[in-house]
C-alpha positions as CSV (number, residue, x, y, z in Angstrom):
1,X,40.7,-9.2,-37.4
2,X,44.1,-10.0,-38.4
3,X,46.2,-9.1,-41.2
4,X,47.4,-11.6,-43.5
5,X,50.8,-10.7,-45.4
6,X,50.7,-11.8,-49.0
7,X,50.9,-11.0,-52.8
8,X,48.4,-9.8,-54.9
9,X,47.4,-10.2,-58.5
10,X,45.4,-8.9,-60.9
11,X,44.0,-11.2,-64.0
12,X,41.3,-10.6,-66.6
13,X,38.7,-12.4,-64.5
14,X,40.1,-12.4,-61.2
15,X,42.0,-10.7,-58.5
16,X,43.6,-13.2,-56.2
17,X,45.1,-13.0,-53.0
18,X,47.9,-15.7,-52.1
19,X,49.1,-15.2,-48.4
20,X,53.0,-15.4,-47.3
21,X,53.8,-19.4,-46.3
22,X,55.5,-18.0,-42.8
23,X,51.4,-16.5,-42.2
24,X,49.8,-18.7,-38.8
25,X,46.8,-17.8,-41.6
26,X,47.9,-19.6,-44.6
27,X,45.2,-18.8,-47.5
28,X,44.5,-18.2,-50.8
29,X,41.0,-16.0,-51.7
30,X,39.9,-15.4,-55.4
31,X,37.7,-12.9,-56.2
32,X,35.5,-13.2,-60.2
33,X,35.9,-9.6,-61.4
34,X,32.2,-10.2,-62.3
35,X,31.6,-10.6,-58.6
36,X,33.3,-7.3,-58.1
37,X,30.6,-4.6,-57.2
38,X,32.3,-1.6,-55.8
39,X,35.7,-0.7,-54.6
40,X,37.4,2.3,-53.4
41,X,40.6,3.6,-51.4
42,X,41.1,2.8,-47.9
43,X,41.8,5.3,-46.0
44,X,43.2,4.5,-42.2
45,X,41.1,6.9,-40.0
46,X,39.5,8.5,-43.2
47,X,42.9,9.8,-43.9
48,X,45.6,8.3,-44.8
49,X,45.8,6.0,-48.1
50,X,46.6,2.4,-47.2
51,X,45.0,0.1,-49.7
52,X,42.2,-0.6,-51.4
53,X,38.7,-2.2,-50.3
54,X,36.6,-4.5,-52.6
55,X,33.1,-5.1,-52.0
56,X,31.3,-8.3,-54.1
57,X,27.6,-9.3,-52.8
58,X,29.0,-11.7,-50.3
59,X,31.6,-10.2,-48.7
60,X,33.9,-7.0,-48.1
61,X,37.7,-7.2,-48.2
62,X,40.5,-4.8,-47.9
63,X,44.0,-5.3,-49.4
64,X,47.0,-3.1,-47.7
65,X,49.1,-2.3,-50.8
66,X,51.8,0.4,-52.1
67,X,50.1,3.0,-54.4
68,X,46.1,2.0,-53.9
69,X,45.3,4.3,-57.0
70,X,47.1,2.1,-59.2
71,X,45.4,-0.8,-58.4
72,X,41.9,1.5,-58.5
73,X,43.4,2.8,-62.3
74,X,43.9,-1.4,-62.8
75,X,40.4,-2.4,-61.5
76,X,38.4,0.1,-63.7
77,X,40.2,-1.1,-66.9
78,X,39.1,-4.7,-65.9
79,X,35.7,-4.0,-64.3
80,X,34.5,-1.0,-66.3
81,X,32.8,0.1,-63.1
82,X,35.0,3.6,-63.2
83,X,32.3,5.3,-62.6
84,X,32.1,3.7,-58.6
85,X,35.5,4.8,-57.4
């Protein structure tokens, strides 16, 4: 697995990933907030904070950002699934 550098946004229906142009993997990935069933922090070896991980029915993905609980704080406002992280 590879990591893709990019920018990440969070809408009312969506969260989308849009990778860097200079990425060999040049992408975009969109993710329905209705198609959001869980997330959580990821933690690198269980222990230290890196990111945050998204899991929908179809697929699990995990975004490497600065201050993961933000973006956890952002999710439950837009998902009302607090009660999962």
């Amino acid at each position: 697995m590879e990591g893709v550098g990019g920018k990440l946004f969070l809408f009312k229906d969506s969260l989308l990933f849009k990778s860097h142009k200079y990425n060999i993997q040049r992408h975009s990935l969109s993710i329905p907030i209705s198609e959001i069933k869980s997330y959580d922090i990821y933690k690198l070896f269980g222990v230290f904070p890196l990111g945050f991980k998204v899991n929908t029915l179809n697929s699990k993905e995990i975004f490497i950002v600065d201050k993961p609980k933000e973006w956890i704080h952002a999710l439950q406002a837009s998902t009302k699934l607090g009660f999962l992280v």
